[in-house]
KOLFI-211993 format. One record per residue (C-alpha): residue in one letter; x, y, z. Coordinates in steps of 0.05 Angstrom, whole numbers, plus 5000, padded with zeros to 4 digits. Example, Ala and Ser with C-alpha at 12.3 -4.5 7.8 and 13.67 -1.06 7.14 Angstrom:
REM residues 2
A524649105156;S527349795143;
REM end
This chain:
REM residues 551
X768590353448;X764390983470;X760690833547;X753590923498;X755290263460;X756489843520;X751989423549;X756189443625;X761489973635;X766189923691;X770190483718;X775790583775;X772689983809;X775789883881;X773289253927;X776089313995;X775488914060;X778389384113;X784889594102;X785688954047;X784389323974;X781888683937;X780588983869;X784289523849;X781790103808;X779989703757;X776189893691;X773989623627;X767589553572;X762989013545;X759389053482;X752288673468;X754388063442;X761788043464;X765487603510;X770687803558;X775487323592;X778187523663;X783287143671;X788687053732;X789986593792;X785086523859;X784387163903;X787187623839;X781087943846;X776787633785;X770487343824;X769987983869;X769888333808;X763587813779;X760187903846;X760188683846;X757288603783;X751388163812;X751388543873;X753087923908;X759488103944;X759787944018;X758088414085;X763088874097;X765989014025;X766489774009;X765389833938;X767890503910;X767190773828;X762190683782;X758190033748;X753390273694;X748989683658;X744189873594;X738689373588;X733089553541;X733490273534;X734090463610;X740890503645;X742190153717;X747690493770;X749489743792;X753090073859;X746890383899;X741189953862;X735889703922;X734289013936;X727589133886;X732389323823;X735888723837;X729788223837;X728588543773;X735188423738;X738487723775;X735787203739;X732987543678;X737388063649;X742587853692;X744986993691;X750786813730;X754086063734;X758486073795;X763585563799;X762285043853;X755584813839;X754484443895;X753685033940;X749585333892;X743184823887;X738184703938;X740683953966;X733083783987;X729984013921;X729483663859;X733883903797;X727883973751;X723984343809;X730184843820;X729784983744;X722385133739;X722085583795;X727986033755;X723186023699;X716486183731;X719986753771;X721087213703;X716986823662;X709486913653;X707986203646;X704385563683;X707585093729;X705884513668;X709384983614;X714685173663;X715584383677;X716484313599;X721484933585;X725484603644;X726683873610;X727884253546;X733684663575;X736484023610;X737183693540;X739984363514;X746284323569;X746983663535;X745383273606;X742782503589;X735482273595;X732883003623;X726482763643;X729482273696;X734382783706;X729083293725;X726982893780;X733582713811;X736983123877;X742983433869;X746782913899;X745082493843;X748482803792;X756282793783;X760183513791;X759383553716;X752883503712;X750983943767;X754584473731;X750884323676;X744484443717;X746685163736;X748785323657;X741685183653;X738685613702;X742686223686;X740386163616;X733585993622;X731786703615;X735086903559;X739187413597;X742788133563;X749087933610;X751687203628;X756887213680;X761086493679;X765486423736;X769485843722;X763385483694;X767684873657;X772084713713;X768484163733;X767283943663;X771483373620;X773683643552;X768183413509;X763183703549;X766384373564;X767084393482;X759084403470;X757784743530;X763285283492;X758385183432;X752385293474;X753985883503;X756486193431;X749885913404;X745486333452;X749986943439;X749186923378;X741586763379;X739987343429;X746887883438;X747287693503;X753887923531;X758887463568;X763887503623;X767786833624;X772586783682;X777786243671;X784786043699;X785485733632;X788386123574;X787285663520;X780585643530;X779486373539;X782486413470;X777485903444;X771086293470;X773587113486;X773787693436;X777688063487;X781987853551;X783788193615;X788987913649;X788588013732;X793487963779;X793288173846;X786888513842;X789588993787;X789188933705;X796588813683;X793688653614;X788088823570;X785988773490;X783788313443;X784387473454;X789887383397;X793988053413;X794187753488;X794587103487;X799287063425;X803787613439;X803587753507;X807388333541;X806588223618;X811687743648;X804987503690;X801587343620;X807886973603;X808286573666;X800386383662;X802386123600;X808385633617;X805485403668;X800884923638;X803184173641;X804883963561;X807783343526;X814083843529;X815183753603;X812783143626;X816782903671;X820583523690;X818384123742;X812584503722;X815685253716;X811285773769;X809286443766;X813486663821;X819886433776;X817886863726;X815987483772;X822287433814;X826487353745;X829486663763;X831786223714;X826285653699;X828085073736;X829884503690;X828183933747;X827183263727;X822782823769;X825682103770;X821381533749;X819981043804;X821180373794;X814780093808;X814079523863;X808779013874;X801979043869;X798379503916;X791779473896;X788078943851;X781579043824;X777578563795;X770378403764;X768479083803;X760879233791;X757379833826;X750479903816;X744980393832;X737480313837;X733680763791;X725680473800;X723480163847;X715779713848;X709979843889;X713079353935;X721379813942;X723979193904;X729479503856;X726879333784;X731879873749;X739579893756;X744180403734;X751580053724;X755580583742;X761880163747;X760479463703;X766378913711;X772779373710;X778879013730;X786279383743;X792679333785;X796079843818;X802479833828;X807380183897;X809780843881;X806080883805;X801781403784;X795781073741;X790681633710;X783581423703;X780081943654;X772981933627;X767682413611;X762982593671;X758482103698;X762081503669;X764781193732;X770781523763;X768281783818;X764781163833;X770680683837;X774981213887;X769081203929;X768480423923;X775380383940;X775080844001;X769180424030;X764081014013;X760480563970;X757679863976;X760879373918;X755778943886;X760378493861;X768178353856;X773878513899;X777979063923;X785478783952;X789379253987;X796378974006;X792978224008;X786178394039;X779978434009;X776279114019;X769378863997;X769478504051;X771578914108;X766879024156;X765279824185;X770679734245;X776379434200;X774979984151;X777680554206;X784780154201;X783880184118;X782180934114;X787681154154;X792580884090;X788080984035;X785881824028;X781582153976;X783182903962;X776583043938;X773083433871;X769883983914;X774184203971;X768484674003;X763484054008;X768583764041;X770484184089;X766684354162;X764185114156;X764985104230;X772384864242;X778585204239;X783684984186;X788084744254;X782284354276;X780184024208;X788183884206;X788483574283;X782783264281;X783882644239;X791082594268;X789782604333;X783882064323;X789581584279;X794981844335;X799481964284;X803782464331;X804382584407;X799582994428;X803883524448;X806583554375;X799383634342;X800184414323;X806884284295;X805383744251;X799084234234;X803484774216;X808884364170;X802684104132;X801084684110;X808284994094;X808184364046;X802384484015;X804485294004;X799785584060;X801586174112;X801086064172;X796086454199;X791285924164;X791385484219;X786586004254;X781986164199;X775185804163;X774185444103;X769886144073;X775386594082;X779786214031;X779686223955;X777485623913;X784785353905;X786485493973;X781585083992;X783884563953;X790384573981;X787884444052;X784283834021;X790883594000;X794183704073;X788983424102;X789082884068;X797282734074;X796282824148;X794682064165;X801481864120;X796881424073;X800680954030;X795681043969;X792481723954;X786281723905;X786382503869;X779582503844;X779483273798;X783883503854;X787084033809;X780384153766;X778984773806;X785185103802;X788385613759;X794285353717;X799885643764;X796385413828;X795484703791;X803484753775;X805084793850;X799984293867;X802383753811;X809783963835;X807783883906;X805283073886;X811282913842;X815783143902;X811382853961;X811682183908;X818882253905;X820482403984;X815981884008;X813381383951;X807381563945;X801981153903;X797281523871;X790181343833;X789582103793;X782382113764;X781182763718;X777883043655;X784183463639;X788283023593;X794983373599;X794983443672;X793882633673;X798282533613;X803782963654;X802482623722;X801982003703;X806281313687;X799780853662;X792781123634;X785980823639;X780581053594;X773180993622;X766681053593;X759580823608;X761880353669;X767880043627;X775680113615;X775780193530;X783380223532;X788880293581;X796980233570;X802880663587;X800281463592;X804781683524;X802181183478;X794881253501;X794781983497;X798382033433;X797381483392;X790481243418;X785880663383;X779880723420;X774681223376;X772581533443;X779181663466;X780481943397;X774082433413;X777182593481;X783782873450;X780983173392;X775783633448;X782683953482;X782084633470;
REM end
C-alpha cells in the first residue's frame, strides 16, 4: 500500500518514558475502510500506540518518528499538531472507545446529556435535535429503552452498558478513523457480536477506518482485514487476519493462541506464553476435582429490586426486578459459574451477597446465618470471609494509596498478621498473584489494565476469605494474562479450598473454571446443571443464543 492511499501512516514510531522504550520503532498503514487488529498482552505497547495516535499519551512521553493522517483532502503531522488541530479532529474525524468506561464518563452527568454534548460540539444542530440524534444512537448500540436510558447516571448502567454508551459517542460523528481499545471486553458474547456488526455496518456505510485493539485472537479474526501482533512494544508479526491467525510464524503468535481456555483443556493447566518463549515443554497439569462438601451458601426466593419512578409524593410506583426469586446452593470448595448477558442480574446478586445491596426479599445463609438479616456491625465479621474481586479494578482501587497500603490496609484492620509481619504478608501476595516487587511502592495509574487486576485479586485473598465471588475478574485481560490468572484460582482452590461464585460473559473461561453452571437472564436462572452438559448440550433457547454468539 503506497503512504498516498492511506488514510493514517505510521513510521519508526518510538514511545519512551525516560530510559523505558515503550514502543519500539514501530510502523504500519491503514486504508479507508480497513480494520487493523493490534493485538498482544497489557504493557506490549498497543494502547500507547492508540494514544499517540489521539495525542492522548501521558506527560513526560517522548514521542519520536512520524504519524501522518489524510482526512478530506488535507494531510495532518499527528506528532507536533497544537491543541486547536486537535479540537478539530478528536471527536469528529477522530472517535476513540477506550476500554474502561467508567473512567471515561462524567459520574455527575446524565448519559443522554454526555451524548448530546459530543454531538453539538461538531455538529451544527439544536440542543432539541441533538437530544433526538442522542436516543437514536443509544438504540443503535443496541442499549434497552434509550429514552430512560438517556436520563440515567453512569452508575446506573452495568459495565456493558456503559461501554455501550462510549461506542456511541465515538461514533456519533461519523468519524474517518475509529480507534477501539478493547471496546468488547466488558461485553457478554451476544452483545459484543452486534456491536461487531455495528461497527462493520458504519464502515461500510461511511469508509471509516478502524483500529481494534484486542487480547483476543478469535475475535480479531472475526472483525480485522489485517493483524499486528505486539509484543514488548515491538511488531513480531504483521499481514493479513487469515495468514496470521491461521498460520502463524512467531512462537509469541503461537503462544497467544494456546493460551485460551477450550473444552480441550478443561481441567488441566492452561499453557503460558512464557512456556512457549523459554521453549519448555507445555505442562500437561491436571487440576484435581474437589470433592465438594456441604452447603456453603444457600440462596433462596432472592428478589432485588430497584425504583425506577417515583410520584409527586417519592413513593416508588416503578420497580426494576433486577434479581426476581432466584434460588441456588453453593457448595465448599465448588466452583459454580453464573453467566448472563449484561444487565440481567449478576452483578446484582454478588453485591447482594456481599451486603452492598439491600435484599427485598429472601435469604442469604452463609455457614447457617442469614445475611439478609445481618445488621451493618455483624456484616464487618461476614466481609472478612466473603471477597469480591471486582469487574473494574481501577474503580476499585484508591488513586492515592500505594499498592503496599491498599494491600495492609484491610489486613491490618481484620488483624490477619502481626503487625510486624504486615510487609511480608504484602510482599508474598503479590509473588502469588505474579507481581514484582517493586509494586508494593507504586499507584494504581502506573500499572496496566491486567496488572491492575491482579492486585484486585491479592487484595482480595489477603483477608483468607472462605468464599470468593469473581465477578468478570478475567474480562479485562489478555488471554495469556487470563491463563495465569485462571491458573493462579485453580491452584489457590487446590492449596487452600477455595469456594468460588465465577460470574462472566466469556463462556469458555466459565465452562473451563467451573464444576456447575447457572444461566441468568432478565432477573431469573433459565437453566443450570453440571458446566459440560450446559455448555454443550444446552435446552434453554437463550443459552442456545449465548453459544451460538462465541466468536
Amino acid at each position: 500500500m503506497d503512504k498516498q492511499s492511506a488514510i493514517l501512516s505510521v513510521n519508526n514510531l518510538n514511545i519512551s518514558f525516560g530510559d523505558f522504550k515503550a514502543v519500539n520503532n514501530i510502523s504500519f498503514q491503514l486504508e479507508k475502510g480497513k480494520t487493523l487488529a493490534i493485538v498482544g498482552e497489557s504493557g506490549s505497547g498497543k494502547s500507547l500506540t492508540a494514544l499517540s495516535l489521539m495525542g492522548l499519551l501521558p506527560k513526560g512521553a517522548d514521542v519520536k518518528g512520524e504519524l501522518t493522517f489524510n482526512d478530506k483532502e488535507q494531510t495532518y503531522s499527528l506528532i507536533n499538531s497544537s491543541d486547536k488541530v486537535w479540537q478539530q479532529l478528536r471527536g469528529k474525524a477522530m472517535g476513540m472507545v477506550f476500554q474502561e468506561p467508567m473512567s471515561s464518563l462524567n459520574p455527575v452527568m446524565k448519559i443522554g446529556k454526555q451524548l448530546a454534548e459530543v454531538i453539538t460540539t461538531h455538529q451544527k444542530i439544536n440542543k432539541e435535535a441533538a437530544k433526538q440524534k442522542a436516543i437514536e444512537w443509544l438504540g443503535k448500540v443496541q442499549l434497552p429503552n434509550p429514552e430512560k436510558i438517556y436520563d440515567r447516571y453512569p452508575h446506573q448502567l452495568s459495565g456493558g452498558q456503559k461501554q455501550r454508551v462510549m461506542i456511541a459517542m465515538a461514533m456519533c460523528n461519523n468519524p474517518a478513523l475509529l480507534i477501539a481499545d478493547e471496546p468488547t471486553t466488558a461485553l457478554d458474547v451476544t452483545v459484543q457480536q452486534e456491536v461487531i456488526a455495528l461497527m462493520k455496518q458504519l464502515q461500510e456505510e461511511h469508509h471509516t477506518a478502524m483500529i481494534f485493539i484486542t487480547h483476543d485472537l478469535a475475535l480479531a479474526s472475526n472483525i480485522a482485514d489485517e493483524v499486528m501482533v505486539m509484543y514488548k512494544g515491538e511488531v513480531v508479526e504483521y499481514g493479513l487476519a487469515n495468514d496470521v491467525l491461521l498460520q502463524p510464524k512467531h512462537v509469541y503468535t503461537k503462544a497467544l493462541l494456546a493460551c485460551k481456555p477450550n473444552a480441550a483443556n478443561k481441567g488441566k493447566r492452561l499453557p503460558v506464553i512464557n512456556d512457549f518463549i523459554e521453549g519448555k515443554p507445555v505442562s500437561n497439569d491436571v487440576y484435581h476435582q474437589q470433592s465438594a462438601g456441604n452447603a456453603i451458601l444457600k440462596v433462596k426466593g432472592l428478589r432485588v429490586w430497584f425504583t425506577e419512578n417515583k410520584d409527586w409524593l417519592g413513593r416508588p410506583v416503578d420497580y426494576f426486578k433486577a434479581v426476581d426469586d432466584v434460588s441456588f446452593e453453593l457448595k465448599k470448595g465448588e466452583v459454580l459459574g453464573l453467566v448472563g448477558e449484561s444487565g440481567c442480574g449478576k452483578s446484582t446478586i454478588s453485591k447482594s451477597l456481599m451486603g452492598l445491596l439491600p435484599v427485598n426479599e429472601g435469604q442469604i445463609i452463609f455457614n447457617g446465618e442469614d445475611l439478609a438479616k445481618l445488621s451493618h456491625k455483624e456484616w464487618t465479621r461476614i466481609r472478612r470471609q466473603i471477597q469480591l474481586i471486582f469487574q473494574d479494578p481501577y474503580a476499585s482501587l484508591n488513586p492515592r494509596m500505594t499498592i503496599g497500603d491498599a494491600l495492609i490496609e484491610p489486613m491490618r484492620t481484620h488483624a490477619i498478621v502481626p503487625a510486624g509481619e504486615l510487609k511480608k504478608e504484602a510482599q508474598r501476595l503479590l509473588d502469588l498473584v505474579h507481581l514484582p516487587s517493586d509494586s508494593m511502592k507504586r499507584y494504581p495509574h502506573q500499572f496496566s489494565g491486567g496488572q491492575r487486576q491482579r492486585i484486585g485479586i491479592a487484595r482480595a485473598l489477603a483477608l483468607r476469605p472462605q468464599l470468593l465471588i469473581c465477578d468478570e475478574s478475567v474480562s479485562a485481560l489478555d488471554v495469556s494474562v487470563q491463563a495465569q490468572i485462571l491458573n493462579l484460582l485453580k491452584e489457590l482452590q487446590q492449596e487452600f479450598g477455595f469456594t468460588y461464585l465465577f460470574i462472566s460473559h466469556d463462556l469458555n473461561v466459565v465452562h473451563y473454571m467451573s464444576d456447575r453452571v447457572m444461566v441468568m437472564q432478565a432477573g431469573q436462572i433459565v437453566e443450570s446443571g453440571e458446566a459440560t452438559k450446559v455448555l454443550q448440550q444446552p435446552h434453554n433457547d437463550y443459552t442456545k443464543r449465548l453459544i451460538e454468539a462465541m466468536p
